[in-house]
C-alpha positions as CSV (number, residue, x, y, z in Angstrom):
1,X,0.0,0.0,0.0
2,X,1.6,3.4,-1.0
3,X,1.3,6.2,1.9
4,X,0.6,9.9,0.2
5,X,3.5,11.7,0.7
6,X,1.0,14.5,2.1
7,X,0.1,12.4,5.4
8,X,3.5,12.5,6.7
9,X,4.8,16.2,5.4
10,X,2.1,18.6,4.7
11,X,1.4,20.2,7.5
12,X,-2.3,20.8,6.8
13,X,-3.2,16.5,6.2
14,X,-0.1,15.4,8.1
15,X,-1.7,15.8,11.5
16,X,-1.8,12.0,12.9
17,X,1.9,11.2,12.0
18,X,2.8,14.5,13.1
19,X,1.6,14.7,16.4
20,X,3.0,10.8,17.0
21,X,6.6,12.3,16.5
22,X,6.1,15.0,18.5
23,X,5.1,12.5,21.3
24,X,8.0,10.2,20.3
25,X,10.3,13.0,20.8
26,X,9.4,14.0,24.0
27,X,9.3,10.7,25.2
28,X,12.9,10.7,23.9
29,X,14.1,14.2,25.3
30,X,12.4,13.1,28.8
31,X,13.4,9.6,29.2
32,X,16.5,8.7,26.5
33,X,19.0,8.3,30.2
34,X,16.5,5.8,31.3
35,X,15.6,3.7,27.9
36,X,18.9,4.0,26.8
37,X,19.5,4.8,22.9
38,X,16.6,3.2,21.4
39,X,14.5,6.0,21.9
40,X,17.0,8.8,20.5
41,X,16.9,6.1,17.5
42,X,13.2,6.5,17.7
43,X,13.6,10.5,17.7
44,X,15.9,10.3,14.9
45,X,13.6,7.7,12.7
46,X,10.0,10.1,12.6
47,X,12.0,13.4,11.1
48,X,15.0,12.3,9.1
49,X,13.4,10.2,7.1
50,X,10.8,12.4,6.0
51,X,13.7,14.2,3.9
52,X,13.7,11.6,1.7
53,X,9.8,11.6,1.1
54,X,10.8,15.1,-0.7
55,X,13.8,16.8,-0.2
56,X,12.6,19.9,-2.0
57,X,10.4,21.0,0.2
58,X,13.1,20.9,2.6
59,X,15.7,22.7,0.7
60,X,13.8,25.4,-0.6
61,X,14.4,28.7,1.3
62,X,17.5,26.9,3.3
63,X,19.2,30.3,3.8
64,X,16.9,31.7,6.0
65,X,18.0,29.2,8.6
66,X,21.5,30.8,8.4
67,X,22.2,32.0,12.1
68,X,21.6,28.5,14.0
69,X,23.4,26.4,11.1
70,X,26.4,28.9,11.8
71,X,26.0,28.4,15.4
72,X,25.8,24.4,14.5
73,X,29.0,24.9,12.2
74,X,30.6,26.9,15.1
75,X,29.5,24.2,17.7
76,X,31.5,21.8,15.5
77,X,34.4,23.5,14.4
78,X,35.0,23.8,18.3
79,X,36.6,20.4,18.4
80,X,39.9,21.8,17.1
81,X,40.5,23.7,20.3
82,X,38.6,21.7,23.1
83,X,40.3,20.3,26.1
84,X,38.2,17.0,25.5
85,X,38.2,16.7,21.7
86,X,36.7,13.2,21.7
87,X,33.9,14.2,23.7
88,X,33.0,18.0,22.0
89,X,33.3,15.9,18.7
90,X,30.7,13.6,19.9
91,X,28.2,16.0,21.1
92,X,28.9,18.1,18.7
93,X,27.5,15.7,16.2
94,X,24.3,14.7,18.4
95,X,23.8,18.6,18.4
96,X,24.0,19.3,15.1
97,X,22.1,16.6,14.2
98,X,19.1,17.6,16.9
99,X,19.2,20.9,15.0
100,X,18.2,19.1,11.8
101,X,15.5,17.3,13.3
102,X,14.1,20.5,14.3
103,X,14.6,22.2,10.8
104,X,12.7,18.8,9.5
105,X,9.4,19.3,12.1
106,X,9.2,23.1,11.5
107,X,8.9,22.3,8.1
108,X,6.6,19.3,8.4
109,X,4.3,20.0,11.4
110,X,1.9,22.9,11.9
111,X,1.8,24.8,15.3
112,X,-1.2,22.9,16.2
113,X,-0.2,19.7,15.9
114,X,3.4,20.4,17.6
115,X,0.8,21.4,20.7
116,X,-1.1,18.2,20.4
117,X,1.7,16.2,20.1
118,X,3.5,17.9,23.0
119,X,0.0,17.7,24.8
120,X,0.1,13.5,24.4
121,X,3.4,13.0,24.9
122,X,3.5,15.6,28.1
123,X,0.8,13.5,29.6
124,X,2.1,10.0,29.0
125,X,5.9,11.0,30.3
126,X,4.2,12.4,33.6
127,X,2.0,9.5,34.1
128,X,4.8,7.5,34.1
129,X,7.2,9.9,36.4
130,X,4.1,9.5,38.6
131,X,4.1,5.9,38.9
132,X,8.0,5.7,39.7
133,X,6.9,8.3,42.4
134,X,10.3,9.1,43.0
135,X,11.2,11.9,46.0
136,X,14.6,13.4,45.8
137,X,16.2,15.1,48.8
138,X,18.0,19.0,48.0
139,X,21.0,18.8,50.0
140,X,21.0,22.7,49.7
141,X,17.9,23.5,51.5
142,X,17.4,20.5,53.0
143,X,13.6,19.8,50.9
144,X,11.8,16.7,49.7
145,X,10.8,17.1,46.5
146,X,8.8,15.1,43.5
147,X,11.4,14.0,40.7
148,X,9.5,11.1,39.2
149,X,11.6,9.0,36.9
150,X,13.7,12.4,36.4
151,X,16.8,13.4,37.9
152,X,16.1,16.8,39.2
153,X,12.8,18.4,40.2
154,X,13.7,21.3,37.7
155,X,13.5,19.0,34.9
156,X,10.3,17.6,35.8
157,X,9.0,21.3,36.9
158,X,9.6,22.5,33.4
159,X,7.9,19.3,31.6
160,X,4.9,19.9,33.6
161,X,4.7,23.6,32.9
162,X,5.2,22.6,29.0
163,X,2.1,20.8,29.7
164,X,0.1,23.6,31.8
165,X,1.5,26.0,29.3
166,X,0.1,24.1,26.3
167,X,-2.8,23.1,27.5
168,X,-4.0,26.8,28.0
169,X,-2.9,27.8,24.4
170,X,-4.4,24.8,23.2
171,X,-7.8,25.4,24.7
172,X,-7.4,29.2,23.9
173,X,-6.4,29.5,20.0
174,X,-6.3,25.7,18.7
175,X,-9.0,23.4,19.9
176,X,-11.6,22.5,17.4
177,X,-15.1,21.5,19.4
178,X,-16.0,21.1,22.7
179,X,-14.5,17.1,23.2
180,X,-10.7,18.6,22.7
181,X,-11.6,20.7,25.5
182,X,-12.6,17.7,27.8
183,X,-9.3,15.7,26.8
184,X,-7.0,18.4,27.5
185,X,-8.4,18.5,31.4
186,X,-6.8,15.4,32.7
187,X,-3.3,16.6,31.0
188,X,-3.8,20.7,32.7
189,X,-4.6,18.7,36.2
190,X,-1.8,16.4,36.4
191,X,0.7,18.9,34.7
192,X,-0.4,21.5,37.7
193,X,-0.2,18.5,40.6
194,X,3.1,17.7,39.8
195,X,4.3,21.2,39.2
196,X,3.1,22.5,43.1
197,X,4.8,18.9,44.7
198,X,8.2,19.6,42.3
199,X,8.3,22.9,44.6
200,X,10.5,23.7,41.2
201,X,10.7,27.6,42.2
202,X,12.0,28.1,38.6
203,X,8.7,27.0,36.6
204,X,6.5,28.2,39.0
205,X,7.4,31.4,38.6
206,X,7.9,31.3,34.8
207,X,4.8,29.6,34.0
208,X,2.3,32.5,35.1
209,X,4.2,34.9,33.5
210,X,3.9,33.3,30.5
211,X,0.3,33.1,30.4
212,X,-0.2,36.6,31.4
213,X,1.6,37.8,28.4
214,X,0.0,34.9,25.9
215,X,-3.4,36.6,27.2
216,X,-2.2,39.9,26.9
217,X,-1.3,39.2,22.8
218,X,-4.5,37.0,22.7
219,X,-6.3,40.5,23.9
220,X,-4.5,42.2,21.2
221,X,-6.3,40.9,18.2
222,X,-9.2,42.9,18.8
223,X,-6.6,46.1,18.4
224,X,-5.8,47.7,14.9
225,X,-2.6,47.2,13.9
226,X,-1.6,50.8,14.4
227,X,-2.8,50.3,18.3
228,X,-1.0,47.3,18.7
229,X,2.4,49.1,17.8
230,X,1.8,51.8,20.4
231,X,0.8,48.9,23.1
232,X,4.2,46.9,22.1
233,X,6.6,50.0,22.3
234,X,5.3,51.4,25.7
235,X,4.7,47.8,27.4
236,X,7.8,46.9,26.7
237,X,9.4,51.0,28.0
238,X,7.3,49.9,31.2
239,X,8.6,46.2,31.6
240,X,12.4,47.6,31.5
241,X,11.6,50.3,34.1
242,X,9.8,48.0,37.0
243,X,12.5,45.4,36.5
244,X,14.8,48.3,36.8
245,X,13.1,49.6,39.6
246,X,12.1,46.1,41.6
247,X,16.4,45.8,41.8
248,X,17.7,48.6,42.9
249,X,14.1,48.9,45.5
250,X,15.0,45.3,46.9
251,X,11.6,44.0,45.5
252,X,13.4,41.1,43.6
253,X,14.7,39.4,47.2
254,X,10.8,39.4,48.5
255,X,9.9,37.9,44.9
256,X,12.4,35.2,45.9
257,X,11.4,34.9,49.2
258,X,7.4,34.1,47.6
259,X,9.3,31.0,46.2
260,X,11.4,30.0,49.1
261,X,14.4,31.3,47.4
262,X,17.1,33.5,48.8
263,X,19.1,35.8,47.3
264,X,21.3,33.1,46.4
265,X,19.0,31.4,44.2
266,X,19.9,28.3,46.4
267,X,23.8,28.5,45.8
268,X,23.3,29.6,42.2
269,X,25.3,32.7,42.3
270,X,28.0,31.0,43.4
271,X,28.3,28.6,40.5
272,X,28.3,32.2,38.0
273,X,31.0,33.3,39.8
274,X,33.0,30.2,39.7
275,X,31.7,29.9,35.1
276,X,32.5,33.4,35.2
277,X,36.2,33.0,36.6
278,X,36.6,29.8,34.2
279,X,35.5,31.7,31.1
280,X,38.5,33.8,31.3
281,X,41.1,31.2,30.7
282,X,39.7,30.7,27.2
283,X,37.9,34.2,26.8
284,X,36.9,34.3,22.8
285,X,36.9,30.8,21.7
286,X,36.2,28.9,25.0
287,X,37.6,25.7,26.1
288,X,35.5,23.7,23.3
289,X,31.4,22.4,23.6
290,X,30.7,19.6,26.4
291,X,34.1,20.3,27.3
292,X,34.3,21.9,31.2
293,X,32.1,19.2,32.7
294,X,34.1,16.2,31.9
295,X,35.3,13.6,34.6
296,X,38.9,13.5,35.7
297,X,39.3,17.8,35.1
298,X,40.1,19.3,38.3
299,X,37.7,22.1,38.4
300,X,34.7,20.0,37.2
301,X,35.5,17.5,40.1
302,X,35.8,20.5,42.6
303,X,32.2,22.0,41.7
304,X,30.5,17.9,41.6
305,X,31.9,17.5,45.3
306,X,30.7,20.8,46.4
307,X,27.3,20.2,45.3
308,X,27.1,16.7,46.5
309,X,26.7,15.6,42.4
310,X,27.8,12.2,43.5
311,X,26.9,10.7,40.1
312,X,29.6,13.1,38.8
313,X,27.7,14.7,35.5
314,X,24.6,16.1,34.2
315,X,25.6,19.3,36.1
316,X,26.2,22.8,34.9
317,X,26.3,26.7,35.6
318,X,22.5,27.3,35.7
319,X,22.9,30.0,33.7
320,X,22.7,29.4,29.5
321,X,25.3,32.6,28.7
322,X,27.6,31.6,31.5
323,X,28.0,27.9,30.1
324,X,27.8,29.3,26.8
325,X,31.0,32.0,27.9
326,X,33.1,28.7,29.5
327,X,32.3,26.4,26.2
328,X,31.8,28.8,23.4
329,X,33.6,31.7,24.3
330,X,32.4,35.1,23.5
331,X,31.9,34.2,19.7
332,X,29.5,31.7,20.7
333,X,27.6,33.2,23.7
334,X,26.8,35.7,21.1
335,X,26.1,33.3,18.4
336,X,23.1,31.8,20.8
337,X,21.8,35.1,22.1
338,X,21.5,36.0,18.3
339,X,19.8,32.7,17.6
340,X,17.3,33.9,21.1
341,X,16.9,37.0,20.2
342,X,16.1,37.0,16.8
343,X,13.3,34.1,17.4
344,X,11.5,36.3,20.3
345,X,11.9,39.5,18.5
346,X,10.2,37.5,15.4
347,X,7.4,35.6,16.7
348,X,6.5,39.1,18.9
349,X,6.9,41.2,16.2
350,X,4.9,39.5,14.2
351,X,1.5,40.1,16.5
352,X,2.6,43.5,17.1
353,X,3.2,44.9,13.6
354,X,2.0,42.4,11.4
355,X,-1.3,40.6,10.8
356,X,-2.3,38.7,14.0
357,X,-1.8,35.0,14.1
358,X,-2.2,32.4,16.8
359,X,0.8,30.6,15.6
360,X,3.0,33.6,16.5
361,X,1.0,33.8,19.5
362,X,2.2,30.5,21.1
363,X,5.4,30.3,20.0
364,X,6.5,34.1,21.0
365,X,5.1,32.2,24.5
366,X,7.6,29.3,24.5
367,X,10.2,31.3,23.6
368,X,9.0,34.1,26.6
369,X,9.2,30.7,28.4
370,X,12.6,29.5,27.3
371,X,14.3,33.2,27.6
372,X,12.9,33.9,30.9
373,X,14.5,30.1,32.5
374,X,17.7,30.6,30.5
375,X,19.3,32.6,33.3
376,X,18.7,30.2,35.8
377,X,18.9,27.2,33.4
378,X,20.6,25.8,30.7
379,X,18.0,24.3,28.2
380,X,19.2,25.1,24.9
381,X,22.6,24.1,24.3
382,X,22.3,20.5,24.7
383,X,20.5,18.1,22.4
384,X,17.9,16.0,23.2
385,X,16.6,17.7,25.5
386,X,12.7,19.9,24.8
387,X,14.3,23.2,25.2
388,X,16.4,23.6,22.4
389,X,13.7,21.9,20.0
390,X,11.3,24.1,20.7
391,X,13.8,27.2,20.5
392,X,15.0,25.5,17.0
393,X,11.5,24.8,15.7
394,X,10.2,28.2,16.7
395,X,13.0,29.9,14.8
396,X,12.4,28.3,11.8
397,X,8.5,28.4,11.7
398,X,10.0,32.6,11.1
399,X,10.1,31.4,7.3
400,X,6.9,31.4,5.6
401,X,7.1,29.0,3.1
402,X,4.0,28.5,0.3
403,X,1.8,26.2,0.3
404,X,2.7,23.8,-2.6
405,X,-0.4,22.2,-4.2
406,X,0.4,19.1,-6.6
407,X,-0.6,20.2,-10.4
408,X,-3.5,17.8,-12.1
409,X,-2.2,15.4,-14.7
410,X,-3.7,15.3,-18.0
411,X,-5.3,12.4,-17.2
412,X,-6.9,13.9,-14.2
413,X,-8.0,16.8,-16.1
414,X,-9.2,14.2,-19.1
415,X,-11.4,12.6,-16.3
416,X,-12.6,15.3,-14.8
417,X,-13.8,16.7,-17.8
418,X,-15.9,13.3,-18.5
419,X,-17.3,13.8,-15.3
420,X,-18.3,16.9,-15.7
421,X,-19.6,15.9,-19.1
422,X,-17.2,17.9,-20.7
423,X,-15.4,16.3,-24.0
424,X,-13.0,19.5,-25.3
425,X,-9.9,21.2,-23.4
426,X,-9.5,22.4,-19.7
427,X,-11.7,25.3,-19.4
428,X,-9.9,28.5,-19.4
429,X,-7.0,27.7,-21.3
430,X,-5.6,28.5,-24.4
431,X,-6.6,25.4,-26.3
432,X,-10.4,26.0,-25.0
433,X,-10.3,29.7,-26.1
């Protein structure tokens, strides 16, 4: 039986297959340290294949993805200065390759079916961190806290507001009838559950902002364009003055305090200043990608022990331009801000000044999302893991790419004609005229 090419990559038919890699993938990104490799296989076997369905469709317009492939290319290249060659080369590749997998859904999957997919595999990955009902204890503050079948409560505080966080825009812009509306309950409730017993401070905080400016640029679409502008410049004039002024006032340690945080951010600033004083040995170029938190380096060792990371790895600077500084160096620091940036500023911008969308909408949400945790986590500059493919996908759903409808045979036309009872040439072309 021969599949049409449309049901896996057109974005408006493709809906079933596309939503079923989405939920592979974040099974993959949530659980690939506990399966082992067969589920990155998995990831990597519902998007690179679909190049080969028809490669023109991924091809065309490949520029406009220039900034991450140069950060990519740049991630790469880093392996002829790392400290741990091997390893940078290695992840480098896995990287690289995560970034194409991305490229591939952006160009396959629609917004909506990214959410539903997201939606199904959010729910089936916290169903099962609920039935390993795992408790971890923080040796920093001395707290219980929910991991699951994850390794930190952070991780499992972010997947959870993923799911809170796309179950609102689902409901809000996307849901067709009322019986998507009843099957995206169950997925808001347990999302929220395990969010409050994470106590994850981080996506706690970050998740109600989000929503608050997703409704504030759902509220929008009623505004003329002209309006919008106006709302956008001063919003944003207003936003950089109360951060401005809840710092120097003091406001941002009872903010903290809301969360059980300190001023610390639970031994957080500490860690900057130790990435901070380690990005200066290598300043522009950095000491290569994946290559500060490698076993055996002396510094490494020193931060694991002082943390009580007795498993001696998944660790880093909780702070996505810090790691970026010790890997990447300046050049690349800069690279992924650009890469940030340039996403948020898109996705905004195109509610503010351009014709309203809810595509736009919910991705200049994620990436609210993303920017607002990437001072406090680092989420985008490793692969397989949901941050960075959502980043990834969101920058290249910026290209608007036409809709490429398949032209009618002549023997389609011949027997649509007949149907139609019509014997003589297409109607409307030359040969009819």
């Amino acid at each position: 039986m021969k599949i049409p090419k449309s049901l896996l990559i057109d974005p408006e038919r493709n809906s079933v297959y596309g939503s079923f890699a989405v939920a592979v993938s974040v099974w993959a990104f949530s659980y690939s340290v506990i399966f082992g490799q067969v589920l990155i296989l998995a990831y990597y076997a519902v998007w690179l294949p679909l190049i080969m369905v028809d490669y023109r469709r991924f091809l065309r317009h490949l520029s406009s993805a220039w900034l991450p492939l140069s950060f990519a290319a740049y991630v790469c290249f880093s392996v002829f200065w790392s400290e741990a060659p091997g390893i940078t080369a290695r992840t480098a590749v896995q990287y690289f390759s995560h970034i194409a997998c991305a490229y591939v859904a952006a160009r396959a999957v629609s917004v909506r079916t990214l959410t539903i997919g997201a939606l199904v595999g959010i729910f089936v990955v916290l169903l099962y961190s609920l039935k390993v009902g795992a408790y971890s204890e923080d040796v920093l503050d001395g707290t219980y806290n929910f991991v699951g079948a994850f390794a930190s409560k952070n991780q499992i505080g972010f997947v959870a507001s993923l799911g809170i966080y796309f179950s609102v825009v689902f409901i809000a812009f996307l849901r067709h009838g009322r019986l998507s509306l009843f099957l995206t309950v169950p997925v808001v409730l347990l999302s929220a559950y395990l969010l409050v017993i994470s106590h994850s401070a981080t996506s706690m905080a970050s998740t109600p902002a989000v929503l608050a400016l997703v409704m504030l640029l759902a509220m929008s679409k009623v505004l003329s364009r002209r309006y919008r502008r106006v709302i956008f410049l001063v919003g944003t004039g207003m936003l950089v003055v109360t951060i401005l002024v809840a710092l120097n006032l003091g406001l941002m340690d009872f903010v903290l305090g809301l969360f059980g945080k300190d001023s610390t951010l639970t031994g957080r600033t500490y860690l900057w200043e130790q990435g901070w004083n380690a990005a200066q040995r290598a300043p522009m170029l950095g000491v290569g990608y994946a290559a500060y938190w490698v076993q055996g380096f002396a510094e490494a060792e020193r931060l694991w022990n002082e943390f009580y990371i007795t498993t001696r790895t998944g660790f880093h600077f909780h702070n996505t331009y810090i790691e970026a500084l010790v890997e990447l160096g300046f050049v690349g620091a800069t690279l992924v801000s650009l890469v940030i940036l340039r996403t948020l500023y898109g996705h905004v911008s195109a509610v503010a000044f351009g014709t309203w969308r809810a595509d736009s909408v919910v991705l200049a949400g994620v990436m609210v999302l993303l920017l607002i945790r990437s001072f406090v986590e680092v989420e985008i500059l490793n692969p397989y893991i949901m941050g960075s493919f959502l980043m990834y996908f969101s920058f290249f759903k910026l290209a608007r790419l036409p809709v490429a409808r398949p032209r009618r045979s002549a023997a389609r036309i011949e027997e649509a004609n007949a149907a139609r009872g019509w014997s003589g040439p297409e109607p409307g072309t030359d040969a009819a005229r």
